[in-house]
Backbone as JSON, one array per atom type, in Angstrom:
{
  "sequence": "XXXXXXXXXXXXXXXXXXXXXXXXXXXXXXXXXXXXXXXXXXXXXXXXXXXXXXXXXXXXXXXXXXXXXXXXXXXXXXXXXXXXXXXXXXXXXXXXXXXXXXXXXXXXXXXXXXXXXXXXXXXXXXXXXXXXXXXXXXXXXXXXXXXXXXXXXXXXXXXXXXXXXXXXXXXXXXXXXXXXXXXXXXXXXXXXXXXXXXXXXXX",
  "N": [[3.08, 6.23, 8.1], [3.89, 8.75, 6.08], [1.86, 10.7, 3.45], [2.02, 9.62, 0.27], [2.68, 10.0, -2.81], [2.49, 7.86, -6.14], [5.09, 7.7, -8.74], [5.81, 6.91, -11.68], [7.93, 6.31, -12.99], [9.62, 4.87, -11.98], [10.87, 2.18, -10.83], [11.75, -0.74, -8.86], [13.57, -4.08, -8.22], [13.49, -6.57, -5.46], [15.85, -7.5, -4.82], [17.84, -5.16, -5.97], [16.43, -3.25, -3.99], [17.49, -4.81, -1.25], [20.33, -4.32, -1.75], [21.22, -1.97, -1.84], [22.42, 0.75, -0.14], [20.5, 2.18, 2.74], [21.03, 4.8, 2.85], [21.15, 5.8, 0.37], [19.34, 4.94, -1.7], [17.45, 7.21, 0.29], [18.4, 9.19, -0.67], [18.07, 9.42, -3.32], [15.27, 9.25, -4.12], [14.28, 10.78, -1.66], [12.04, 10.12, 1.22], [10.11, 7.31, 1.33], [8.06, 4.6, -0.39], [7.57, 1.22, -1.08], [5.4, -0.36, -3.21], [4.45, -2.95, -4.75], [6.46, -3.14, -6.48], [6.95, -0.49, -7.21], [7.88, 2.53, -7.02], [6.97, 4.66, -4.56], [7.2, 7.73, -3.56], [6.91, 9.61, -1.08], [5.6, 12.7, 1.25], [5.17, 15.58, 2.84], [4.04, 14.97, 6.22], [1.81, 16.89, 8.65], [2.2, 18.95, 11.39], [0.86, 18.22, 13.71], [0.51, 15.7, 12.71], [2.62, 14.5, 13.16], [3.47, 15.03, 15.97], [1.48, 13.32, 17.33], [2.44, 11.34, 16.55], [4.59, 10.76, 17.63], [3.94, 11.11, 20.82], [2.52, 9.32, 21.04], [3.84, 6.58, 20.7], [5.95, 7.39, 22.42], [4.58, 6.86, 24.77], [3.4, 4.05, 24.42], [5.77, 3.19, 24.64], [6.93, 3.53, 26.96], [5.28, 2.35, 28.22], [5.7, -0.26, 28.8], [6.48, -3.4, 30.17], [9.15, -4.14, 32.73], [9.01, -6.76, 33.75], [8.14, -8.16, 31.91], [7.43, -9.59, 28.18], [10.03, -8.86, 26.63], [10.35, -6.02, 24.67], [10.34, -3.73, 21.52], [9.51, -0.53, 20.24], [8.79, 1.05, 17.32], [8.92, 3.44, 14.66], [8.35, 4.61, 11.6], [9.94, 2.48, 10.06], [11.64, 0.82, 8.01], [9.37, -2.18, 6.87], [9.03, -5.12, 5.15], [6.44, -6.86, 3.29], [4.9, -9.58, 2.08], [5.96, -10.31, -1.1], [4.09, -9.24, -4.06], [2.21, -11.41, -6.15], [3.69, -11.06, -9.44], [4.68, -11.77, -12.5], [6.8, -10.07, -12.94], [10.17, -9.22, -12.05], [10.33, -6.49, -11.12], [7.89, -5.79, -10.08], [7.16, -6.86, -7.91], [7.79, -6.22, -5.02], [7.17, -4.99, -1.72], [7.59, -3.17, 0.42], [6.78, -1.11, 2.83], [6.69, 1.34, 5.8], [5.57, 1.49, 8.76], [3.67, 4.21, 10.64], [4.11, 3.51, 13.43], [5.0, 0.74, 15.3], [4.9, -1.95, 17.36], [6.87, -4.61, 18.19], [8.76, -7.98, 18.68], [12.01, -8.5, 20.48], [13.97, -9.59, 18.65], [16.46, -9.92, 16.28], [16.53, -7.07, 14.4], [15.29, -7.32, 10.8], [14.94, -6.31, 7.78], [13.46, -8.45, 6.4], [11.81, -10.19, 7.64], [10.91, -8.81, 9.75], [8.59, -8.56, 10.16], [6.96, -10.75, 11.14], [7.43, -10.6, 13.32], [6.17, -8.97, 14.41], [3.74, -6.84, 16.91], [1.56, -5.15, 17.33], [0.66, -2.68, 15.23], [0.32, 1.12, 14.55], [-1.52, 3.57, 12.6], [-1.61, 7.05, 11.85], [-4.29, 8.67, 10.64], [-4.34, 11.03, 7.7], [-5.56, 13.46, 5.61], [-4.39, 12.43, 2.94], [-3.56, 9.67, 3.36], [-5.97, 8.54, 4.63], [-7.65, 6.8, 2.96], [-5.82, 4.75, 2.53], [-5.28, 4.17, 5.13], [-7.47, 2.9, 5.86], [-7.93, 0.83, 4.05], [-6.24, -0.12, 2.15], [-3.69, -0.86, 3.98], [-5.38, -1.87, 6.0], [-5.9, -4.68, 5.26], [-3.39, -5.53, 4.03], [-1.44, -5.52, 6.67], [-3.18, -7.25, 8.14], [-2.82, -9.75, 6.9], [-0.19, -10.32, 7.29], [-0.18, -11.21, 9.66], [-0.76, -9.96, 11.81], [-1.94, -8.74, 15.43], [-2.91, -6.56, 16.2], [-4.46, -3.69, 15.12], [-4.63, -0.16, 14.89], [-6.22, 2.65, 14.19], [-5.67, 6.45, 14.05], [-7.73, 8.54, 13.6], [-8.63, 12.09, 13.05], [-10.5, 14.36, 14.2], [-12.69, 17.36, 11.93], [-10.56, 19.34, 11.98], [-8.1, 18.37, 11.38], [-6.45, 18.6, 13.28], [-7.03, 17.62, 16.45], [-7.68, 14.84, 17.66], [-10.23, 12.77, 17.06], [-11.22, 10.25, 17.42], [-9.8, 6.97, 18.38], [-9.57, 3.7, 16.76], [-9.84, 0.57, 17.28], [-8.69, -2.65, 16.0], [-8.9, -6.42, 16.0], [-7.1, -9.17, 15.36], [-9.02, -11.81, 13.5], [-8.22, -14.93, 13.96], [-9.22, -16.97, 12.72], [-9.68, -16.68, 9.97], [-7.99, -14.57, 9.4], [-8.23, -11.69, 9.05], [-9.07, -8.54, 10.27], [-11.31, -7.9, 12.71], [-13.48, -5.13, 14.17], [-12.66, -4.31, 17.28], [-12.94, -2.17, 19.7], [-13.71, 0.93, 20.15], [-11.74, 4.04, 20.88], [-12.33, 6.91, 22.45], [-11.97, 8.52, 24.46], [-10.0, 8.07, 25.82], [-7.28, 5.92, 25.12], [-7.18, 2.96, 25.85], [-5.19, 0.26, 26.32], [-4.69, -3.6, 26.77], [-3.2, -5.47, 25.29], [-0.13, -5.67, 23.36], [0.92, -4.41, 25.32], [0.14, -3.14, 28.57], [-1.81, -0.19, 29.15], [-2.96, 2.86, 29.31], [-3.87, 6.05, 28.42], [-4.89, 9.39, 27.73], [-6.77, 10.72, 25.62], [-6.61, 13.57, 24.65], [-3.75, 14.16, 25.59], [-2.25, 13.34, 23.81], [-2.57, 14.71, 21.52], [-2.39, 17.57, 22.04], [-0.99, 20.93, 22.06]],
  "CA": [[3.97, 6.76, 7.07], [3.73, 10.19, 5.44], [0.85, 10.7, 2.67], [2.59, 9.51, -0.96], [2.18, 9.73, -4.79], [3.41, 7.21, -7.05], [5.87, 8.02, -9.76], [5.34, 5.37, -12.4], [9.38, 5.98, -13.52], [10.95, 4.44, -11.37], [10.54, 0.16, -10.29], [12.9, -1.63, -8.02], [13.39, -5.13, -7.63], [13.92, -6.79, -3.95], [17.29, -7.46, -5.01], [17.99, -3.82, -5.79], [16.21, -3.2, -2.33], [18.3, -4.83, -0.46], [21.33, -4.44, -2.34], [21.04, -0.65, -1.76], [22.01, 0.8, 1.54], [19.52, 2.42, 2.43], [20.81, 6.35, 2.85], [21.77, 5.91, -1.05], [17.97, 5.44, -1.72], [16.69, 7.66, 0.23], [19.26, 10.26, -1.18], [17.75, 9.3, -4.82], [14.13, 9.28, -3.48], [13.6, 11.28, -0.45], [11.12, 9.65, 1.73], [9.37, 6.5, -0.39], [7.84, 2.95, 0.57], [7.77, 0.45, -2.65], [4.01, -0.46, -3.44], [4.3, -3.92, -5.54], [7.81, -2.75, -7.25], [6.43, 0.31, -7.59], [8.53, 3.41, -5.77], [5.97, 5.67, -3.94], [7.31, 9.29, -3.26], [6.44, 10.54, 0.6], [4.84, 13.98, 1.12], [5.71, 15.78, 4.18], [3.02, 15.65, 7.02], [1.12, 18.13, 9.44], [2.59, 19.43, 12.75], [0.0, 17.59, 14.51], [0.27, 14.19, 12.64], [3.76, 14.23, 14.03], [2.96, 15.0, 17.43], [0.48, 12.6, 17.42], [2.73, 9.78, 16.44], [5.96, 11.05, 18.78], [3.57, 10.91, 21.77], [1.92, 7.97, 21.21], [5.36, 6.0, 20.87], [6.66, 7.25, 24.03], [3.43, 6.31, 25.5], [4.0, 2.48, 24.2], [7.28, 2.71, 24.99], [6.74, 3.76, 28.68], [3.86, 1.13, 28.84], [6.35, -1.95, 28.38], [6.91, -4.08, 31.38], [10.21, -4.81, 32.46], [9.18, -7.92, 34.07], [7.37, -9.05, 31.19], [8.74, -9.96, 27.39], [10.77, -7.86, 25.87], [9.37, -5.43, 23.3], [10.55, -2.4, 21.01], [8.8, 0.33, 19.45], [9.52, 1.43, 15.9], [8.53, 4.53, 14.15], [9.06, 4.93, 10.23], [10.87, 1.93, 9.85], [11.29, -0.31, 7.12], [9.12, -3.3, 6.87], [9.1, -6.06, 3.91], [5.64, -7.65, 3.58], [4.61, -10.47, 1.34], [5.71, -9.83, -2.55], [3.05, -9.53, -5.1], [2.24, -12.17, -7.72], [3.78, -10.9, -10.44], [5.39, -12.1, -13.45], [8.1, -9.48, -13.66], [10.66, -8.94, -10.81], [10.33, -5.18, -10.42], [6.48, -5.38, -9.9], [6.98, -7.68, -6.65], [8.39, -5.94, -3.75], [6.36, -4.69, -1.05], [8.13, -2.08, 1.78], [5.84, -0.02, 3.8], [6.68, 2.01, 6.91], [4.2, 1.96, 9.6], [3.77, 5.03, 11.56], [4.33, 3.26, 14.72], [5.17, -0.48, 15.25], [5.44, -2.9, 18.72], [7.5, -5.83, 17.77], [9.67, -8.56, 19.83], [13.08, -8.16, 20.21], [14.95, -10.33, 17.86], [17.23, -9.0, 15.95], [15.9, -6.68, 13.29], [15.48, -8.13, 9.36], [13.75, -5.98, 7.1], [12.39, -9.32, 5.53], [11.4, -10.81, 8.74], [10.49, -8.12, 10.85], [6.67, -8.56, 10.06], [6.49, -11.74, 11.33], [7.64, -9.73, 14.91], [5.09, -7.2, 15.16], [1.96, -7.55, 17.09], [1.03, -4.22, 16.83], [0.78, -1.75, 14.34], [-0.76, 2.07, 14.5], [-1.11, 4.52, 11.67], [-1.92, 8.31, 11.99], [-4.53, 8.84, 9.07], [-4.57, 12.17, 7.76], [-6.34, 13.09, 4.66], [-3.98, 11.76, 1.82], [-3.9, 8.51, 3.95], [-7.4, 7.71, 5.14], [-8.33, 5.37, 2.51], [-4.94, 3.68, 2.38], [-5.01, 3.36, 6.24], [-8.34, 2.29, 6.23], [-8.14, -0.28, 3.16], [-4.84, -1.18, 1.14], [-3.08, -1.5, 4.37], [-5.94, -3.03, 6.82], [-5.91, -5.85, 4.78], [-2.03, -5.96, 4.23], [-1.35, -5.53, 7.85], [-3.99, -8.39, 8.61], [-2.88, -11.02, 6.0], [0.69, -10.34, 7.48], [-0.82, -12.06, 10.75], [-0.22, -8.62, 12.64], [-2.59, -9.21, 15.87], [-3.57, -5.55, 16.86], [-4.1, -2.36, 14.23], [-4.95, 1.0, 15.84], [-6.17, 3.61, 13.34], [-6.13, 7.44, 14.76], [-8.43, 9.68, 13.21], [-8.48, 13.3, 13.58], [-11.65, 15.6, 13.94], [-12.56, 17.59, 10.65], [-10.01, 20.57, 12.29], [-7.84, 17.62, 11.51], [-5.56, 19.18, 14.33], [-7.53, 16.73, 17.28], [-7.8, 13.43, 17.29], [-11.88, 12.46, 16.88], [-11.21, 8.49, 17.58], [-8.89, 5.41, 17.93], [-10.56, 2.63, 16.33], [-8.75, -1.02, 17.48], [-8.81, -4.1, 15.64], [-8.13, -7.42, 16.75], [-7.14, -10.55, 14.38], [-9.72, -12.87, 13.71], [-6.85, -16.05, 13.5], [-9.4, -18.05, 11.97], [-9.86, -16.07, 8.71], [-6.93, -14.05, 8.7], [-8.79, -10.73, 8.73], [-9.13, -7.95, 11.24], [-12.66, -7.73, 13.5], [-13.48, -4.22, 15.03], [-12.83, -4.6, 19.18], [-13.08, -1.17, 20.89], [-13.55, 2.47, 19.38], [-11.76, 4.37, 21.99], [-12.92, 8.13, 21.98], [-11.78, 9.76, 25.21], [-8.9, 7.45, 25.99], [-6.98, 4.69, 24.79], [-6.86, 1.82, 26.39], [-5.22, -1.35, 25.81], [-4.62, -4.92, 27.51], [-1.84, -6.5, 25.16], [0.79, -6.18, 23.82], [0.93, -3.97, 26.73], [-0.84, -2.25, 29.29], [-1.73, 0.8, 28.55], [-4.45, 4.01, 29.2], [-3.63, 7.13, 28.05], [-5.87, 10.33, 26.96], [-6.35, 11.35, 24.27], [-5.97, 15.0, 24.79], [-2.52, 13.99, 25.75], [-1.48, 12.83, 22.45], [-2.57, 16.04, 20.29], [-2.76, 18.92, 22.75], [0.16, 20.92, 21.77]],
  "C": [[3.35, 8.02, 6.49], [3.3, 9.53, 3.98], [2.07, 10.63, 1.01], [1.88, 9.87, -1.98], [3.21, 8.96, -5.32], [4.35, 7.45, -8.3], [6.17, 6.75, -10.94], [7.03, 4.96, -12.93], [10.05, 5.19, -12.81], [9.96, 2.82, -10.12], [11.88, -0.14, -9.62], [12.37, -2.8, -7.62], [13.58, -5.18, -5.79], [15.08, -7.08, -4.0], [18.26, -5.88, -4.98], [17.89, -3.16, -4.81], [17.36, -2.84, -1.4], [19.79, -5.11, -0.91], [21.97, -3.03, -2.08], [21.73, -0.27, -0.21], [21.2, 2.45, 1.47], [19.7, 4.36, 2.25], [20.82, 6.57, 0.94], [20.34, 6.14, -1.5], [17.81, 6.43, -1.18], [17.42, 9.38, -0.52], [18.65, 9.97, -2.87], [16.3, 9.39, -4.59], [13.7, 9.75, -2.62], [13.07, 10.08, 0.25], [10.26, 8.39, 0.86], [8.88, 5.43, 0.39], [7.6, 2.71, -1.11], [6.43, -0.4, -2.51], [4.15, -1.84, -4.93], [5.49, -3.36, -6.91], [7.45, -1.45, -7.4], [6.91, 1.83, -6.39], [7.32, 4.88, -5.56], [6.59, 7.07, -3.08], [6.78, 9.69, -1.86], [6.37, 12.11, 0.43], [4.93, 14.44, 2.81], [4.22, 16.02, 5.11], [2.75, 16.91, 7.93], [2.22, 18.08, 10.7], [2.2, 17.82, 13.48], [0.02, 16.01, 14.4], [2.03, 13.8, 13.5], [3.83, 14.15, 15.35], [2.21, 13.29, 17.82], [1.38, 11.25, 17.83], [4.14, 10.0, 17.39], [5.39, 10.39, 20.16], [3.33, 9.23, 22.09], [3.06, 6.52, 21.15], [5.93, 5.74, 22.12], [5.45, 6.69, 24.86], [3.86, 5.02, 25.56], [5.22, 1.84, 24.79], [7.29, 2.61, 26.98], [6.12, 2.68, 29.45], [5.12, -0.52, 29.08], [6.66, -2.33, 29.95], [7.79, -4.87, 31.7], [10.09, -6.14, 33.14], [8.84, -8.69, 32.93], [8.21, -9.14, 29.58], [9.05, -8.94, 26.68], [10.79, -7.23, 24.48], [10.26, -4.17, 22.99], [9.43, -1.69, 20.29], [9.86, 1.1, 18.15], [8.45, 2.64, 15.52], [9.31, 4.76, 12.62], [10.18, 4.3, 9.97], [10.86, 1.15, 9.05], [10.63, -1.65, 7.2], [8.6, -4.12, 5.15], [7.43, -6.85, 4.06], [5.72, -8.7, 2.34], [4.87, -10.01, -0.26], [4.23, -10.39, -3.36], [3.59, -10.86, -5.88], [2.51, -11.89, -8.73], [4.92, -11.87, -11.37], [7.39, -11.23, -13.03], [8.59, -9.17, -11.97], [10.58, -7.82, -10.24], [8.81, -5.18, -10.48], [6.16, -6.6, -8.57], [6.8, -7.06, -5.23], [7.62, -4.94, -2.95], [7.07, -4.19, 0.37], [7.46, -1.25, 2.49], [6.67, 0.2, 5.39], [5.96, 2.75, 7.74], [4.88, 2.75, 10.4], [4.28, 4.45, 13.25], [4.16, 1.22, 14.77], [5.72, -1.15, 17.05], [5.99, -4.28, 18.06], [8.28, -6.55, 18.77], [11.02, -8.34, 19.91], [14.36, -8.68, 19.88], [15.82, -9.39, 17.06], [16.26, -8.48, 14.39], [16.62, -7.11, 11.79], [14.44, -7.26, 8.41], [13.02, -7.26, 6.49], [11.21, -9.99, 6.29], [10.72, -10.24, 9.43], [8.66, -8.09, 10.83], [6.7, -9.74, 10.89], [6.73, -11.82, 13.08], [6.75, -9.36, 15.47], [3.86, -7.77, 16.04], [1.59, -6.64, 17.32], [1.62, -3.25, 16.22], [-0.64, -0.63, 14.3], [-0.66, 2.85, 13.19], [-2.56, 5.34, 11.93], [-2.65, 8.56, 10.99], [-4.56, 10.48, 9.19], [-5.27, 12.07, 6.25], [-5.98, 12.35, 2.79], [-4.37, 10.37, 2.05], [-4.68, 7.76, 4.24], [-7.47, 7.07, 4.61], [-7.03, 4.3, 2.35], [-4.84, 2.7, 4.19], [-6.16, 2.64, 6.6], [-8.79, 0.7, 5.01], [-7.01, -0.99, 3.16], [-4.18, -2.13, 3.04], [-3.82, -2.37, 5.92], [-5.97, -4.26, 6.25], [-4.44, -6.65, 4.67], [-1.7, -5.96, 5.71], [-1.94, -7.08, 8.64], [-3.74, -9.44, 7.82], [-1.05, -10.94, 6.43], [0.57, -10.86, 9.19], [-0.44, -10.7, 11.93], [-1.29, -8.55, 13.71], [-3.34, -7.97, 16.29], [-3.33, -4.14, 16.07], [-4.65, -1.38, 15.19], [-5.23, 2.15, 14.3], [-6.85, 5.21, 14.4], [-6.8, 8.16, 13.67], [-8.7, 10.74, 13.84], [-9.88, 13.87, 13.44], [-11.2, 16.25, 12.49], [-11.36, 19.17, 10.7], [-8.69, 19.85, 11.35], [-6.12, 17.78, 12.73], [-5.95, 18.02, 16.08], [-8.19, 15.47, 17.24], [-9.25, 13.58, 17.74], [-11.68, 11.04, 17.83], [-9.88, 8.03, 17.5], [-9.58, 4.21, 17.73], [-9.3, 1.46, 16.76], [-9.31, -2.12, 16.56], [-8.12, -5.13, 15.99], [-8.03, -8.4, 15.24], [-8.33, -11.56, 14.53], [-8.5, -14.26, 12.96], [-7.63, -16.88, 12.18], [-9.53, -17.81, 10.02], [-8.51, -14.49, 8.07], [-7.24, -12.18, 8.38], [-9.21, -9.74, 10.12], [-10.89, -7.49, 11.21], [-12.52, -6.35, 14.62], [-13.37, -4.44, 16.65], [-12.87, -3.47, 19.63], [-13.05, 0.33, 19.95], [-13.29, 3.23, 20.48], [-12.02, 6.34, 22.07], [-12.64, 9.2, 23.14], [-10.53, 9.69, 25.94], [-8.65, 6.26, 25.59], [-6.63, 3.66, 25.99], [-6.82, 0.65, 26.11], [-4.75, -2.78, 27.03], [-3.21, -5.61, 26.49], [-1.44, -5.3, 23.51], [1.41, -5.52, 24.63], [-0.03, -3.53, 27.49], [-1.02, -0.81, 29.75], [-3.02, 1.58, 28.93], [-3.76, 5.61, 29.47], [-4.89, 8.17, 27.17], [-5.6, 10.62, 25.6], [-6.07, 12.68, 23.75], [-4.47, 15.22, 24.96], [-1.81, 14.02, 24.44], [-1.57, 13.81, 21.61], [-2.48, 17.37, 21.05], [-1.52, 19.75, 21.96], [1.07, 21.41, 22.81]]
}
């Protein structure tokens, strides 16, 4: 998702949410994801972080095997995770839109659709880094999500440096580093997959 700031005016319940359709929001909000009721403002990214996440999509997408089960790829799409504990109804609701999402192919639910995914990537750039490397490794991983991917860019931030992978540890609910891939990605599930990494940012 593109690098936010919060705007403290403005709360929405999950009723409001999904009561909304959704061009009406984003026509009152631009670009936004809802941070524990809390409507978060989007900030337009780089060239490059776009690239980045176009390629790497069609990559995924290309990778899928039509003998095998039947998968979509998502890009900047609504997902519902777990509401906060709060007291008050507009300090619950929890929407994020991961840069890039593999999910099965039920029918899409923003409430549900987490409980689809089995992987999720996000493009950090420098608003993002600590959200893609904290708030939402932990949300991502307590939403039982089995495979994160974080790209990091060199300090040009125009060429990707790394893809760091994480796998689920089931038993604790928490994502365990598995592979830092640095000259190509390569994965084993939920497809099969090896692609450069020069590929993905060149322009």
């Amino acid at each position: 998702m593109t690098a936010a700031h919060p705007d403290e005016t403005h709360r929405i319940t999950a009723e409001e949410f999904l009561a909304a359709e959704p061009d009406s929001l984003s026509s009152t909000f631009g670009d936004f994801e809802v941070i524990d009721g809390l409507v978060v403002r989007a900030m337009a990214q780089s060239e490059a972080h776009s690239r980045v996440v176009r390629r790497l999509a069609a990559a995924l997408e290309d990778a899928r095997d039509p003998a095998g089960p039947c998968l979509r790829i998502g890009s900047d799409v609504a997902v519902r995770f777990a509401d906060a504990e709060e007291g008050s109804a507009d300090r619950r609701l929890n929407v994020r839109y991961p840069d890039i999402f593999v999910r099965d192919c039920e029918p899409y639910d923003v409430n549900t659709v987490r409980d689809h995914i089995t992987l999720v990537a996000e493009v950090a750039s420098r608003e993002t880094v600590d959200s893609d490397t904290g708030v939402k490794y932990q949300l991502y991983a307590r939403a039982g999500i089995a495979v994160y991917l974080i790209v990091h860019f060199d300090k040009s931030w125009e060429l990707i440096d790394r893809i760091e992978e994480y796998r689920l540890d089931w038993s604790g609910m928490r994502y365990m580093p598995h592979r830092v891939h640095r000259t190509a990605l390569v994965l084993d599930t939920p497809v099969t997959l090896a692609v450069t990494l020069d590929s993905l940012h060149r322009p």
